[in-house]
ROSE-4610 file (N, C-alpha, C; in Angstrom, 1 decimal, always signed):
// ROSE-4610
residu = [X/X/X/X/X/X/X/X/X/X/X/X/X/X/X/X/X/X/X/X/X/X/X/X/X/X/X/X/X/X/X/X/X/X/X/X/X/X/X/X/X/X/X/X/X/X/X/X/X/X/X/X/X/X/X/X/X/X/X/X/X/X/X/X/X/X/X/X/X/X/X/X/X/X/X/X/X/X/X/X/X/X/X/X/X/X/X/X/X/X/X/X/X/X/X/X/X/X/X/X/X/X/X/X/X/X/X/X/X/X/X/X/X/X/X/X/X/X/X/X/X/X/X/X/X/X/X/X/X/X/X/X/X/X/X/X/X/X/X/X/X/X/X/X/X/X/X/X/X/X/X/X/X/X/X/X/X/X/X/X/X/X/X/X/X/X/X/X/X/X/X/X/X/X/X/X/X/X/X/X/X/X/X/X/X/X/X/X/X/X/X/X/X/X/X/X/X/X/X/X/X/X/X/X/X/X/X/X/X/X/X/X/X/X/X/X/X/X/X/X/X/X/X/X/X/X/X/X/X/X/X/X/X/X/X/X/X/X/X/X/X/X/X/X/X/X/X/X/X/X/X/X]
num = [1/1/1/2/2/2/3/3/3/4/4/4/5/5/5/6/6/6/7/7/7/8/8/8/9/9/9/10/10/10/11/11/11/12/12/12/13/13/13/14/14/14/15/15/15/16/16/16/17/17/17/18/18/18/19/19/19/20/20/20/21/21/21/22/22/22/23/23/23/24/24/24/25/25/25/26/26/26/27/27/27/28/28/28/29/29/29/30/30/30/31/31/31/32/32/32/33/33/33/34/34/34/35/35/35/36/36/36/37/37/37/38/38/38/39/39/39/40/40/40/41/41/41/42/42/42/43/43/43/44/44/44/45/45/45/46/46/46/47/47/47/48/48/48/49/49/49/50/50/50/51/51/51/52/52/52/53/53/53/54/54/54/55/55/55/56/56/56/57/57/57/58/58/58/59/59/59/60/60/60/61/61/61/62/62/62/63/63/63/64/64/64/65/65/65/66/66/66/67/67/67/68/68/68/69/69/69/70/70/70/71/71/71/72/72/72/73/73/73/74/74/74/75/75/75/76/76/76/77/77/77/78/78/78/79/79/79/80/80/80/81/81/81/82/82/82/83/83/83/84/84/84]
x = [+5.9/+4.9/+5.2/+6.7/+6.8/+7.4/+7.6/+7.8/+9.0/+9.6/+10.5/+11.7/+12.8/+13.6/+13.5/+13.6/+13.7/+12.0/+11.5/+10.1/+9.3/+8.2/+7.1/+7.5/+8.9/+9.9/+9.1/+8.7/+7.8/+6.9/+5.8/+4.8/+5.7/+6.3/+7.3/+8.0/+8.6/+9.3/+7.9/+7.1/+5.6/+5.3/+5.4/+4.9/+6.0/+7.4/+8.3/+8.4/+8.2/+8.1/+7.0/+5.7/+4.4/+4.6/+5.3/+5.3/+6.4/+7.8/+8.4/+7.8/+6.7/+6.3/+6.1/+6.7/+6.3/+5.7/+4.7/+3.6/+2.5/+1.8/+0.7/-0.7/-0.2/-1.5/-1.5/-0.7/-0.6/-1.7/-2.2/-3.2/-2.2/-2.8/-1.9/-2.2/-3.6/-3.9/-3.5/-2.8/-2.4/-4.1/-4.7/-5.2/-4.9/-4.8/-4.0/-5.1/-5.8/-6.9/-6.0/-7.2/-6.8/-7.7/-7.5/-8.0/-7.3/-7.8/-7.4/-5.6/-5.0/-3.6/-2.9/-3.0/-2.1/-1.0/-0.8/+0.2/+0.2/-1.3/-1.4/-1.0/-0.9/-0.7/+1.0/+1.5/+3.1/+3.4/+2.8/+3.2/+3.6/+1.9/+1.6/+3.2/+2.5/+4.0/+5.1/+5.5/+7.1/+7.5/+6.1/+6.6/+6.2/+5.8/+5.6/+6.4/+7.2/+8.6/+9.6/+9.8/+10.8/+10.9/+9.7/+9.6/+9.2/+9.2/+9.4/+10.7/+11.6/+12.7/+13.6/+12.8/+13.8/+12.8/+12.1/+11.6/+10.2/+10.1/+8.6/+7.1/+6.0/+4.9/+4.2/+3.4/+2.5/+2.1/+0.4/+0.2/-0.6/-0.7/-1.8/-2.6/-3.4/-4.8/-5.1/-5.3/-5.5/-6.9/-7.6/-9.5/-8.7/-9.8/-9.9/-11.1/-11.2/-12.6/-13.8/-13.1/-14.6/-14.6/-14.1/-14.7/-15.0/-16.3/-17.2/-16.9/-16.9/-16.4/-15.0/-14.3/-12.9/-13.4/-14.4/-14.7/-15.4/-15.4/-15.9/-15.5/-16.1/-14.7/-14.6/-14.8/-14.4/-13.4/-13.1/-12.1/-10.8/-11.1/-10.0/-9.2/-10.5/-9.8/-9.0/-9.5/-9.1/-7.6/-7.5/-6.3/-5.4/-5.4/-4.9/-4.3/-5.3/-5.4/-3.9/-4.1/-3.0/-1.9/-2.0/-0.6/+0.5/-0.1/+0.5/+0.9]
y = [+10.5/+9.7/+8.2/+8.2/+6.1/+5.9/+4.7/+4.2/+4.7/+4.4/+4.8/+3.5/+4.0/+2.6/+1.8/+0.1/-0.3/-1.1/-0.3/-0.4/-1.4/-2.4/-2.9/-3.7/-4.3/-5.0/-6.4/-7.0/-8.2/-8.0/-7.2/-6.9/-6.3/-5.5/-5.2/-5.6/-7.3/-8.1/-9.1/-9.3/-10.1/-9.4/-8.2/-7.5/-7.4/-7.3/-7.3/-9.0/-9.7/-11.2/-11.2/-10.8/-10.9/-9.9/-8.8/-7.8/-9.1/-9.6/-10.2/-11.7/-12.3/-13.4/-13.7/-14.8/-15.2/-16.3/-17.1/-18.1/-17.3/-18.1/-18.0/-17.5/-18.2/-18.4/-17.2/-16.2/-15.2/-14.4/-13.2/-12.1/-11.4/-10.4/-8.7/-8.1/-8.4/-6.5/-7.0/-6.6/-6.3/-5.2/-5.5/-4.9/-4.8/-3.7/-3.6/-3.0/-3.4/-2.9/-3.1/-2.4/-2.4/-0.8/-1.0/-0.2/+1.2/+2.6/+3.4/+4.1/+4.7/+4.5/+3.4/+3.0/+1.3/+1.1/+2.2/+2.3/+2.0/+2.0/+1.4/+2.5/+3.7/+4.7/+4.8/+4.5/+4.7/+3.3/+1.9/+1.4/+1.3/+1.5/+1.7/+3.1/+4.0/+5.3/+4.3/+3.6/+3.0/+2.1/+1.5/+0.7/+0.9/+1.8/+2.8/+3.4/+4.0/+4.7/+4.0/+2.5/+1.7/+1.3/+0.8/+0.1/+1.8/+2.4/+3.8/+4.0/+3.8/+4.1/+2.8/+1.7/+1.0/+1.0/+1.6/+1.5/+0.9/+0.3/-0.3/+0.5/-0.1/+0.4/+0.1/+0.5/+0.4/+1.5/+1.6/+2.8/+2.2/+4.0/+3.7/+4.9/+4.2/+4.7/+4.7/+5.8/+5.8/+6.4/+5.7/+6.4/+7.0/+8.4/+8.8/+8.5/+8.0/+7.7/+8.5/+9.9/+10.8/+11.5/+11.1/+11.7/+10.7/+10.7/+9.6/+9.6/+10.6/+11.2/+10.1/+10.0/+9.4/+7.9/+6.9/+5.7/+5.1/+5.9/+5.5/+4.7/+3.6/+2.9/+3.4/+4.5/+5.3/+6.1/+6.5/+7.2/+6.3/+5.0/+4.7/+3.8/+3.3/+3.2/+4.1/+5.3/+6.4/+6.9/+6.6/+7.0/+5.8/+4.8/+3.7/+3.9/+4.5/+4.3/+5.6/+6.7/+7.8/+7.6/+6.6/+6.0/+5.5/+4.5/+3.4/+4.1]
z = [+5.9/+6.4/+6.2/+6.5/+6.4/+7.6/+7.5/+8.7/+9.2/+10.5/+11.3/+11.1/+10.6/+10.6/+11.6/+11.1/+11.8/+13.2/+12.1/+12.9/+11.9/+11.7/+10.9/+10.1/+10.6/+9.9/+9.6/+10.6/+9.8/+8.8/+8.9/+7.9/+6.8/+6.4/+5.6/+4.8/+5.1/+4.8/+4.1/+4.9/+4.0/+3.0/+2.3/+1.6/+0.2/+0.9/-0.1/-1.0/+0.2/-0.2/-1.6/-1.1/-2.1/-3.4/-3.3/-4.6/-5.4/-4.9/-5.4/-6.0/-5.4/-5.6/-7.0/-7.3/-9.2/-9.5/-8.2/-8.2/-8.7/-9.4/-10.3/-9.1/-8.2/-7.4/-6.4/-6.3/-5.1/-5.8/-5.1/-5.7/-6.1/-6.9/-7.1/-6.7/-5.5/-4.8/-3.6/-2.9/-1.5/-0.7/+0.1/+0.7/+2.4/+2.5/+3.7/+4.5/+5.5/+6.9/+8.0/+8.9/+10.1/+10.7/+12.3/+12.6/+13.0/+13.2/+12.7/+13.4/+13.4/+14.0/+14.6/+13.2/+13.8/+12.3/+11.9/+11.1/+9.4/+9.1/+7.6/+6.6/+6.6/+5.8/+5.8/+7.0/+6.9/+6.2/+6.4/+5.7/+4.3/+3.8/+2.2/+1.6/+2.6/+2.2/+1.9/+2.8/+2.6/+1.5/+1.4/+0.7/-0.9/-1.6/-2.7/-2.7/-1.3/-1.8/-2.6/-1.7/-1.7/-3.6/-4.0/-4.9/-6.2/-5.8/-6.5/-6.9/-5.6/-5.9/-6.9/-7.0/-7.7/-9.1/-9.5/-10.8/-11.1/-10.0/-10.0/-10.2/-10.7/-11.1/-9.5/-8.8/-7.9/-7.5/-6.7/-6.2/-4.8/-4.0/-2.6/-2.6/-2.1/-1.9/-0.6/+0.6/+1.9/+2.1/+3.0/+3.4/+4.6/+4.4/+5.5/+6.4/+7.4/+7.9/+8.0/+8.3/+8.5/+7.4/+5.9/+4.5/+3.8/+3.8/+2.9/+1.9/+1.1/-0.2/-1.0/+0.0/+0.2/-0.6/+0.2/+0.1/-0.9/-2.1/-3.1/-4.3/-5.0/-6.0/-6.7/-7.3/-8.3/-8.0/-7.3/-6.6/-6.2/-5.9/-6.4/-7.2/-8.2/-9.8/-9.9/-10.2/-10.7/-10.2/-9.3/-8.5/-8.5/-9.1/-9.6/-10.5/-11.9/-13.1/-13.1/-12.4/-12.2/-12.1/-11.0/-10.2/-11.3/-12.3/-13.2/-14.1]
């Protein structure tokens, strides 16, 4: 479920930029929206693989739209707190 080489290369490259960033002033949560099949889950996949694969702490958390259940903040503390 990641991206297709070669594909989301801009957004991709903004994202590696911001995990890398060591200005005081950037956030640490990446929140990633958008509307629904427009690629936000293959992103987040890729880029938790990527930074998986080199040793890094991060996690993702995907809503499903039609489970409410899904969209709760406890659910995803929790799935944070797992991740790390």
């Amino acid at each position: 479920k990641q991206c297709l080489q070669g594909t989301r290369t801009e957004v991709l490259s903004q994202i590696t930029d911001w995990v890398n960033s060591t200005e005081d002033d950037v956030p640490r949560v990446l929140w990633l929206s958008g509307n629904a099949g427009k690629g936000k889950s293959a992103i987040a996949h890729t880029v938790v693989k990527w930074f998986s694969d080199a040793g890094g702490l991060g996690s993702c958390y995907c809503f499903d739209q039609d489970r409410g259940a899904d969209r709760h903040h406890e659910k995803i503390f929790s799935t944070i707190s797992c991740s790390v």
